[in-house]
C-alpha positions as CSV (number, residue, x, y, z in Angstrom):
1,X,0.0,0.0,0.0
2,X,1.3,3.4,-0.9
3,X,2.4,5.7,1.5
4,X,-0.7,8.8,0.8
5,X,-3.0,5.2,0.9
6,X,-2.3,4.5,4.4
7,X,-2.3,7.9,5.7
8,X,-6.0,8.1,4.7
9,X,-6.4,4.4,5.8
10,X,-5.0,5.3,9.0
11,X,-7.0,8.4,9.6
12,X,-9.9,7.8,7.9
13,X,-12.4,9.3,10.7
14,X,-10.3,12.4,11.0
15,X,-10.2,13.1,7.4
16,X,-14.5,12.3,7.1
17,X,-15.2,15.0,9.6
18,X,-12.6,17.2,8.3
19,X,-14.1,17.2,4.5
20,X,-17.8,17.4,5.6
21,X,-17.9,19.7,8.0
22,X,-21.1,22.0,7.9
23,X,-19.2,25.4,7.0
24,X,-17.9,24.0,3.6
25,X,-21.5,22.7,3.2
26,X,-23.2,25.6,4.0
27,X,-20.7,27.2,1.6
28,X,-21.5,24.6,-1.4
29,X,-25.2,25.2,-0.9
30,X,-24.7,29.1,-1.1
31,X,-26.3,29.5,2.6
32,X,-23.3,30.6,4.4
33,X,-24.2,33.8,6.2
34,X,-21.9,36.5,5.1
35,X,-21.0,37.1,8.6
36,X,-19.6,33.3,8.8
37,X,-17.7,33.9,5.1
38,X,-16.0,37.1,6.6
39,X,-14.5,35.4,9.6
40,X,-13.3,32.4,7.6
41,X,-11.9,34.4,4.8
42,X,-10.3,37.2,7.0
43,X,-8.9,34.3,8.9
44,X,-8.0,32.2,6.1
45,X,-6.5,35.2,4.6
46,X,-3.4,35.0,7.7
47,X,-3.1,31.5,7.1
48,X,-2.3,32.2,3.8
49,X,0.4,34.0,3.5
50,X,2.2,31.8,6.8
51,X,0.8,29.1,4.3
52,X,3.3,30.8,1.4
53,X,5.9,31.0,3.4
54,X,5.9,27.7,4.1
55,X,5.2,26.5,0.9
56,X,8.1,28.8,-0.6
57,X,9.8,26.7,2.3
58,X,9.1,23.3,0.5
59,X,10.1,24.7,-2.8
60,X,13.5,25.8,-1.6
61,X,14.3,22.2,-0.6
62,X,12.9,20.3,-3.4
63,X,14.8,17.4,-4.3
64,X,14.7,17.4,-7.8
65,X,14.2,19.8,-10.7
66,X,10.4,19.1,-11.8
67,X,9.2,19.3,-8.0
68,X,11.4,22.6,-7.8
69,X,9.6,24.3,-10.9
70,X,6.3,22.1,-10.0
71,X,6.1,24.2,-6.6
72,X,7.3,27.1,-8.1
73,X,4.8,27.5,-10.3
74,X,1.9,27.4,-8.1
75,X,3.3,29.8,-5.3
76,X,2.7,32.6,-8.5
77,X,-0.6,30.8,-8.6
78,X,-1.1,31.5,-5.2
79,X,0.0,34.8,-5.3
80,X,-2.6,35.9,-7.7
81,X,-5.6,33.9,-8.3
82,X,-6.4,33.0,-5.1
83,X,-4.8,36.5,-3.3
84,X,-7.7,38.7,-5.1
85,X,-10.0,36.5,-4.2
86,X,-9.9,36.9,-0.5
87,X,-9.7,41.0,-0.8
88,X,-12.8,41.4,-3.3
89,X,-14.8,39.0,-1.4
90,X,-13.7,40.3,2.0
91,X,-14.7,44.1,0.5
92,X,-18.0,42.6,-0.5
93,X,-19.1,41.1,2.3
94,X,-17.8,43.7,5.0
95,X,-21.2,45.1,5.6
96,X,-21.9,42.1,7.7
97,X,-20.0,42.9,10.9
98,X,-19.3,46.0,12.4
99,X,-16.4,47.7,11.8
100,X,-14.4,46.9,15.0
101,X,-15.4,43.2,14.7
102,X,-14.2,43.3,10.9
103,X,-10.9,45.0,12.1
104,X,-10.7,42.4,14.6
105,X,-10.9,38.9,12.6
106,X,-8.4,40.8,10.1
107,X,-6.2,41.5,12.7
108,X,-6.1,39.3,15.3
109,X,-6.4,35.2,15.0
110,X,-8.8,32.6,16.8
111,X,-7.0,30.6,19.3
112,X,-7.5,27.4,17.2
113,X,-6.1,29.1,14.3
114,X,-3.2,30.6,15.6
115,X,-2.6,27.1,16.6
116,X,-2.5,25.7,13.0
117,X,-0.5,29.5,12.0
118,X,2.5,28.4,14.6
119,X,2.7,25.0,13.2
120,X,3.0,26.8,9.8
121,X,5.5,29.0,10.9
122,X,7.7,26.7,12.9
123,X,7.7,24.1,10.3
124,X,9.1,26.9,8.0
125,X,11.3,28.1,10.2
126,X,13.2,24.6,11.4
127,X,15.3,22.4,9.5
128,X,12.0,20.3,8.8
129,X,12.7,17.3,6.5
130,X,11.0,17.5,2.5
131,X,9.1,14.8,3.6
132,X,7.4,16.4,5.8
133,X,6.8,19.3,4.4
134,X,5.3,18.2,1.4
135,X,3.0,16.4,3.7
136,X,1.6,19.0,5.4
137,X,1.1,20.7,1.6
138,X,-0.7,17.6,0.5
139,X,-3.0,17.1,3.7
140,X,-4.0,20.9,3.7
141,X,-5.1,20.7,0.2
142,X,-6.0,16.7,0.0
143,X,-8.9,18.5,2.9
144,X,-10.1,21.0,0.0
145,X,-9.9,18.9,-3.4
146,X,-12.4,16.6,-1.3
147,X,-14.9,19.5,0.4
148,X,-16.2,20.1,-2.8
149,X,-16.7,16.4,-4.0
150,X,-18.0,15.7,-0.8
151,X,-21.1,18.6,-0.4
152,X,-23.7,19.2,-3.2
153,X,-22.8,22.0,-5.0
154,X,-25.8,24.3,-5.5
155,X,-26.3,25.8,-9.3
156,X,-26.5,29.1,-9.9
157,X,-24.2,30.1,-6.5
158,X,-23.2,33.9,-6.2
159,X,-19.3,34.4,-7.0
160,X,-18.4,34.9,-3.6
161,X,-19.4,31.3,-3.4
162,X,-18.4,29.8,-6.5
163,X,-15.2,31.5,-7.1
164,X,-13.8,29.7,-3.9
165,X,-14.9,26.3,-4.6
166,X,-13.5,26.6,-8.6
167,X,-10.0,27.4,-6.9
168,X,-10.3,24.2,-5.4
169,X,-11.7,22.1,-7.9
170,X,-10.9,20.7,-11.5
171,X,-8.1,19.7,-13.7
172,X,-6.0,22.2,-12.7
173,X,-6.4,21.4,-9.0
174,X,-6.7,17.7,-9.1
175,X,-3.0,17.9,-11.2
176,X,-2.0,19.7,-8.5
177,X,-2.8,17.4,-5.9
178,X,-1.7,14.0,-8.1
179,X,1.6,16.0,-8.1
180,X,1.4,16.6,-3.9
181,X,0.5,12.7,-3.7
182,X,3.3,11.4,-5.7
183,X,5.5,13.1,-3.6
184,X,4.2,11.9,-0.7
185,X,4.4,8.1,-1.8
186,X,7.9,8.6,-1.8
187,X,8.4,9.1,1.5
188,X,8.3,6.7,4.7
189,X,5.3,6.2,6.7
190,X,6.8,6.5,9.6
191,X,8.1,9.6,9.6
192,X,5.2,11.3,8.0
193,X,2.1,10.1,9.3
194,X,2.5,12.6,12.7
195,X,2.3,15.7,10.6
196,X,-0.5,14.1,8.8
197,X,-2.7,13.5,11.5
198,X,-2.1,16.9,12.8
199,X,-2.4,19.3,9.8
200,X,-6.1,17.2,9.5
201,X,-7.1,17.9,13.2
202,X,-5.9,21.5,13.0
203,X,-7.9,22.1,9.3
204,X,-11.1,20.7,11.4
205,X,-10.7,22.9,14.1
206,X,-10.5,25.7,11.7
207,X,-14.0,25.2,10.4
208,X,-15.0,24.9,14.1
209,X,-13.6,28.2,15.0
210,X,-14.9,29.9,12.3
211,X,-18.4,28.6,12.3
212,X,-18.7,29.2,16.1
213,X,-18.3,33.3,15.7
């Protein structure tokens, strides 16, 4: 059995309540409040760019040369696809918090997500094996490629909806994660399946927090 196989084998649970939590299928169905989609994305938005860093991390210490221009590639992706996003939908859906609380979730993080930002940021900052770093890449967005597959996707959703689930869905995301998983089957068990299981509780307890404000 392949290395990503047993990972999901072996935390099979985790990864269920992780990919079908009610936020993401609230999101899907286009009933999200606005107020929920504001914490989430202003919160998301830190994670983010700790989430560059470290992925800018993983690209410095690629083994080879078509994981070094693989990586690459998508931190430009990430840079400007997916970095609009969060400001135009953020400016759209402002009007649903006050002020001070909008100033707030932009500036400050939720307990549980300054949890998964530390691991981001220490795992960046450490001499952290490839291994492991390209497994915390592929578990963080192995939990997205499947939120969409898992919840009905409603037709006819608003942008602020549908915009967020494209970026995380189709050929140009599922090649992305093929590429994440290969990478991953390369590397031992063992020494992986720790940052596995806690990059999957820490994206749960993300949607918790979020959904909870």
């Amino acid at each position: 059995m392949s290395t990503s196989s047993r990972l999901l084998e072996a935390h099979r649970a985790l990864f269920e309540k992780a990919t079908s939590h009610k936020l993401t299928q609230q999101l899907c169905a286009g009933t999200l409040p606005d107020r929920t989609l504001y914490v989430y994305l202003a919160q998301d938005l830190q994670f983010f760019q700790s989430g560059l860093r470290l992925l800018t991390k993983t690209t410095s210490v690629a083994p080879d040369t078509h994981s070094l221009l693989t990586l690459a590639k998508k931190i430009g992706f990430f840079a400007n696809d997916e970095n609009s996003y969060f400001h135009e939908c953020l400016a759209l859906v402002a009007d649903a918090l006050p002020a001070a609380e909008q100033a707030r979730f932009r500036e400050s993080r939720l307990a549980q997500v300054d949890r998964y930002v530390q691991m981001l940021e220490q795992y960046a900052k450490d001499e952290t094996s490839y291994a492991k770093l390209i497994t915390f890449v592929y578990c963080m967005e192995l939990v997205y490629l499947q939120w969409p597959k898992t919840c009905a996707v409603a037709a006819g959703l608003h942008w602020k909806y549908q915009t967020w689930i494209d970026l995380h869905a189709g050929d140009h995301f599922e090649t992305w994660c093929e590429f994440l998983q290969q990478e991953v089957d390369k590397c031992d068990y063992a020494e992986v399946s720790e940052t596995f299981a806690q990059v999957l509780q820490l994206e749960l307890e993300f949607f918790e927090a979020c959904s909870a404000q």
